[in-house]
C-alpha positions in Angstrom: 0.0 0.0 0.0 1.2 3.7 -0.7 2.1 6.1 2.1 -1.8 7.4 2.6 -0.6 10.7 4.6 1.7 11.4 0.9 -1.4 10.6 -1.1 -3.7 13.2 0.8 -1.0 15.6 0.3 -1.0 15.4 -2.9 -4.9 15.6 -3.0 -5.1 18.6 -1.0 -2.3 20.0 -3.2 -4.4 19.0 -6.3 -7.5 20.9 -5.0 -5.5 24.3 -3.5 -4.1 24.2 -6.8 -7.8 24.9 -8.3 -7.2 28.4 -7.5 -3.7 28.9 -6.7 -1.6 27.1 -9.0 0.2 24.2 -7.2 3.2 25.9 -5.4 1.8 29.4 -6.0 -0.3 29.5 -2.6 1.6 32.2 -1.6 1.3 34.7 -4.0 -1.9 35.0 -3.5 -3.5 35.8 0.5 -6.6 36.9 2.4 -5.9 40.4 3.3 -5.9 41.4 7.0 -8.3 38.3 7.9 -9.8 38.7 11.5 -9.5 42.5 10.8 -10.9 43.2 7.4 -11.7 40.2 6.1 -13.9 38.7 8.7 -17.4 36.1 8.8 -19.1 39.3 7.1 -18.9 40.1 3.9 -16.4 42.8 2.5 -15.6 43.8 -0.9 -14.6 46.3 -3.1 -11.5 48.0 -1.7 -9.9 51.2 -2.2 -6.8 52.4 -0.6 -5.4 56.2 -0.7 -2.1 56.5 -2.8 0.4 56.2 -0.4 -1.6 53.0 0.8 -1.9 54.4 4.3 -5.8 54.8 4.1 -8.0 51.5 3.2 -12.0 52.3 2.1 -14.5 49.1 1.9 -17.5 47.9 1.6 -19.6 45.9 4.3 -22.8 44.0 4.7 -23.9 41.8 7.6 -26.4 39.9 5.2 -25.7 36.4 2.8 -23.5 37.6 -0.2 -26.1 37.7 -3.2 -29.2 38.1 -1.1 -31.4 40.4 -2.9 -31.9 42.4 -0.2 -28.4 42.7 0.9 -27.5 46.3 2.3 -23.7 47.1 2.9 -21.8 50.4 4.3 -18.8 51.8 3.4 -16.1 51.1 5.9 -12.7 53.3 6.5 -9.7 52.0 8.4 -6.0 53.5 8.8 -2.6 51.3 8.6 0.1 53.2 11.1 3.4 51.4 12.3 2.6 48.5 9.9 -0.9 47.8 11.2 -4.4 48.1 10.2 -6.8 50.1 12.6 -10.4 48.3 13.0 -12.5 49.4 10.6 -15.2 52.0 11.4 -18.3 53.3 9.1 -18.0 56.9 7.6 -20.2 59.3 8.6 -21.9 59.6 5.0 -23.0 56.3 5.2 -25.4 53.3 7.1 -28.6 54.9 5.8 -28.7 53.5 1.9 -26.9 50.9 0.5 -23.7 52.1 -0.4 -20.4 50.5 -2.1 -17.9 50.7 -4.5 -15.7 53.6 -2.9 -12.8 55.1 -5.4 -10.6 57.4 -3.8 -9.2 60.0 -6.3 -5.4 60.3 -6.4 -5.2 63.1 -3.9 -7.1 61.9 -1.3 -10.1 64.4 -1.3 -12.9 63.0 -3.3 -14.3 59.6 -3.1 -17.0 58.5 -5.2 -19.2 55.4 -4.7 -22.6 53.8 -5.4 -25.3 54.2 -3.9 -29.5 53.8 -3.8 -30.1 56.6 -1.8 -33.3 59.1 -3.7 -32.1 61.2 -6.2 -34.4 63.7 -8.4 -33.0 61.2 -11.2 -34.2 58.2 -10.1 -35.5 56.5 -6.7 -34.9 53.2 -7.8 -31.5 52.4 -8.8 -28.3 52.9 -7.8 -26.0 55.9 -9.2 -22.4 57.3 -9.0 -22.0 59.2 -6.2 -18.9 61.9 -5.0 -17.8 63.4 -1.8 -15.5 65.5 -1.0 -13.3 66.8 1.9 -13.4 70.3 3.4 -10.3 72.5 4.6 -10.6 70.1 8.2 -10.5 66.9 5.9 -13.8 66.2 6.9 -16.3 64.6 4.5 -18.8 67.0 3.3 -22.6 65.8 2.5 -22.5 63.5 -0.6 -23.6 64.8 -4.0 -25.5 63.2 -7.2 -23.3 62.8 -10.2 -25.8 64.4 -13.2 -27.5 63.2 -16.2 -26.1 61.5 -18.6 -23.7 60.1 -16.1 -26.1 58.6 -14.3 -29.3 57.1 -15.9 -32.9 55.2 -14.7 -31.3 52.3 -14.5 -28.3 50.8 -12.5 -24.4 52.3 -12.6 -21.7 50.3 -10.7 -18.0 50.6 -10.2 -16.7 54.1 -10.7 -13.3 54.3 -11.3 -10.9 57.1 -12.9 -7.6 57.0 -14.1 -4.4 59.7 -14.3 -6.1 62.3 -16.3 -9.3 62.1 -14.5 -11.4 60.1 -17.0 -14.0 58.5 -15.4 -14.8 55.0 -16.1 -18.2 52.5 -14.8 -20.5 50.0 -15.7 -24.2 50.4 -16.3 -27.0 48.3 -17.2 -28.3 50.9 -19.1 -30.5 50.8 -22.4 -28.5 51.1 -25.7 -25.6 48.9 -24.1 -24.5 45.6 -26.1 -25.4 43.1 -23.2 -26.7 42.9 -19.5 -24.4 45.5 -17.9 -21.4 47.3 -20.3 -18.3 49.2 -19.4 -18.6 53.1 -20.0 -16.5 55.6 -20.7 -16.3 59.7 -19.8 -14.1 62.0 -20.5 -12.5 64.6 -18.4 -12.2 67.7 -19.6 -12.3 71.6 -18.7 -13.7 70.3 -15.1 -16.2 68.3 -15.9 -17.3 64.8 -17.2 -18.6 64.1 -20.5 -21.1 61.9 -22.1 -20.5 58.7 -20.8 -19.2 56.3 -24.1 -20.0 52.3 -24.4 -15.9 51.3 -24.4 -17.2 48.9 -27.5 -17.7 45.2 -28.9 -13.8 44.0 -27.9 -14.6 44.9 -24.1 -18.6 44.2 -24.1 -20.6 41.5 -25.2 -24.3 40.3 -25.6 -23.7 38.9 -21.9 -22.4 41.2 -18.7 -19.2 43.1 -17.9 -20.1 45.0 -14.5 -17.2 45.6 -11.6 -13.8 47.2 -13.1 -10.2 48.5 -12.7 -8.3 51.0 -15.0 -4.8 52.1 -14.2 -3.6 55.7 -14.3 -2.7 55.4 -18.1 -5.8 54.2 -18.8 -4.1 51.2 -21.1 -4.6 48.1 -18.8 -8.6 47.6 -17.6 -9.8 44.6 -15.4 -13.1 44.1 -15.1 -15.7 41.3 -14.2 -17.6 39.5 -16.8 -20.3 36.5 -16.0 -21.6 34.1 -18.5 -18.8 34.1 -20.9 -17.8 30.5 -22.8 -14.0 30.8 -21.1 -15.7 31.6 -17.3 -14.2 29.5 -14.6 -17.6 30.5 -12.9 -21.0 31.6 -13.9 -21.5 34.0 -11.5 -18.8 36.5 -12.7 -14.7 35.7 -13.7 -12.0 38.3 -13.6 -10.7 39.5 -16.9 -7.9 41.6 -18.7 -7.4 43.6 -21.4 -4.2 46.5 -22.5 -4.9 49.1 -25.0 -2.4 48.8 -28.2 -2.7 52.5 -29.8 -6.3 53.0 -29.8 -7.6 49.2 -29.7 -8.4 47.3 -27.0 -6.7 43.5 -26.8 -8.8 40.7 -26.4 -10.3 40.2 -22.8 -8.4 37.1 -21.2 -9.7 35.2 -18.3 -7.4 35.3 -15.3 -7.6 31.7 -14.4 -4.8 32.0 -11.7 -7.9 34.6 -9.7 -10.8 33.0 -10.9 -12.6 30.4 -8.8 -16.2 28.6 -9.1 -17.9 31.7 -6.9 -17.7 34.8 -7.7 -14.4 37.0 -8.2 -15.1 40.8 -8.6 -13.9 44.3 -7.5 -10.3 44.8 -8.9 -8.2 47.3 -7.2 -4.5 47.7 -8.4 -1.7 49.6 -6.6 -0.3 52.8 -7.8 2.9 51.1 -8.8 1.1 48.5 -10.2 2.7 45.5 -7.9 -0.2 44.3 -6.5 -3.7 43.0 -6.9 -6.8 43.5 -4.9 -9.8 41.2 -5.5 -13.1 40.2 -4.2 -14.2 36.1 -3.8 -16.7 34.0 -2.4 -14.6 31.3 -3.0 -16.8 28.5 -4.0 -20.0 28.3 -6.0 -22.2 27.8 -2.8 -20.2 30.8 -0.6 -22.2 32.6 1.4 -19.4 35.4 2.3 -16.9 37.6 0.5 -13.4 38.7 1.5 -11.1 40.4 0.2 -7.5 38.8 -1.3 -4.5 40.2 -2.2 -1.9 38.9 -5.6 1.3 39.4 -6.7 0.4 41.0 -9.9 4.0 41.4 -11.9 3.9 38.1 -13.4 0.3 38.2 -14.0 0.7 41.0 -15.9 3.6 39.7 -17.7 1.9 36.5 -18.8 -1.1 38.2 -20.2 0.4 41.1 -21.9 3.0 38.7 -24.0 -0.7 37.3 -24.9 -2.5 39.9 -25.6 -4.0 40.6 -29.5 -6.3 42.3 -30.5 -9.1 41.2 -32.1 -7.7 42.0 -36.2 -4.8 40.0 -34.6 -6.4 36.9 -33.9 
């Protein structure tokens, strides 16, 4: 008989390696568990540019309930540790997630389902802003055609200001598409569907753009390559003015769901969302190496006249 204590090694080697990559365990951790990933569910994680300031959503409820309701959570890392995390004053009330800090620190933009004279239904893009104390101010609307009637998700910006988000809007390509707005002389402009190479007839939704605004990660459910129905990580760089092929991340992916990329300023590191397993009940948030990620998929990449 074989050496049974080898053999269930190698079996629970096999089945880390579902996720990890056999020998890559490492590279890819729960981030401050007991702290900020706890039994509840967190997600969607924002962190100011020096990396000293850590924004989050929260929800006490089952991940995917339809009436889950989650808070946005702020907690401060000084002599190399965390603080616990405590609600922001702007928020408990509504359901509110998906905080973006800008690049200096003084505007944060999330989502939220609070009434608006646009809509009372649906979520929208959200900003606030900090005063001379660095206090948060009271929370503000973003206007038409930012926002529409139906749902917005994930804001994100990059370097020049640009703001990027999903939306489930009518006129998109699928479910929920990736949108576009410039920038420019202080104010946003109308939003623009980023296009067939990042959308499809099913749904893109949660996303990351770096400050160039040439590499864009996003979550996308239902697609063939999906590791999991419920939503995979995906990545794309822009060659001149084209977008390359979305490739799955199957080193992120698992058969829950994996959602709300946040990448570093320097661009070392990974921040993701999971539930782990098809049946998880619970989100934390993770944390991977992201160099040779990047590495791999950009030696990859084509776009789609390429293929």
């Amino acid at each position: 008989m074989g050496n049974s204590k080898f053999g269930n090694w190698i079996l629970l080697c096999c089945v880390v390696s579902i996720w990890f990559g056999c020998g890559k365990q490492k590279d890819i951790v729960k981030f401050e568990p007991g702290n900020i990933s706890t039994l509840a569910v967190e997600y969607s994680c924002a962190f100011s540019a020096d990396g000293n300031e850590l924004y989050f959503a929260k929800s006490y409820q089952e991940w995917g309930s339809g009436d889950m309701k989650s808070a946005i959570y702020h907690a401060v890392k000084k002599d190399g540790e965390w603080s616990s995390p405590k609600m922001v004053p702007f928020s408990g009330i509504f359901d509110d997630s998906d905080p973006h800090l800008s690049h200096d620190g003084n505007t944060l933009y999330f989502i939220s389902n609070r009434p608006t004279s646009i809509t009372k239904t649906s979520a929208d893009i959200w900003m606030v802003t900090k005063n001379e104390d660095g206090a948060w101010e009271e929370p503000v609307v973003l206007s038409y055609p930012i926002n529409s009637e139906n749902t917005e998700y994930s804001p994100r910006t990059d370097g020049a200001g640009n703001l990027y988000f999903a939306s489930d809007r009518l006129g998109g390509l699928g479910q929920g598409d990736l949108y576009m707005s410039k920038f420019k002389y202080g104010e946003f402009g109308v939003p623009v569907n980023m296009g067939g190479t990042l959308n499809s007839p099913k749904g893109e939704w949660n996303l990351e753009i770096n400050d160039r605004g040439d590499l864009i990660i996003f979550e996308a459910s239902q697609r063939e390559a999906n590791v999991s129905p419920y939503g995979d990580l995906y990545i794309s760089f822009k060659q001149d003015d084209d977008w390359t092929v979305p490739q799955n991340i199957k080193e992120l992916n698992t058969s829950g769901s994996d959602l709300y990329p946040y990448l570093t300023k320097d661009g070392k590191q990974l921040y993701f969302t999971s539930s782990d397993s098809l049946n998880g009940k619970s989100t934390n948030i993770y944390v991977a190496q992201f160099g040779a990620i990047k590495r791999k998929y950009q030696q990859q990449a084509k776009t789609p006249l390429q293929q």
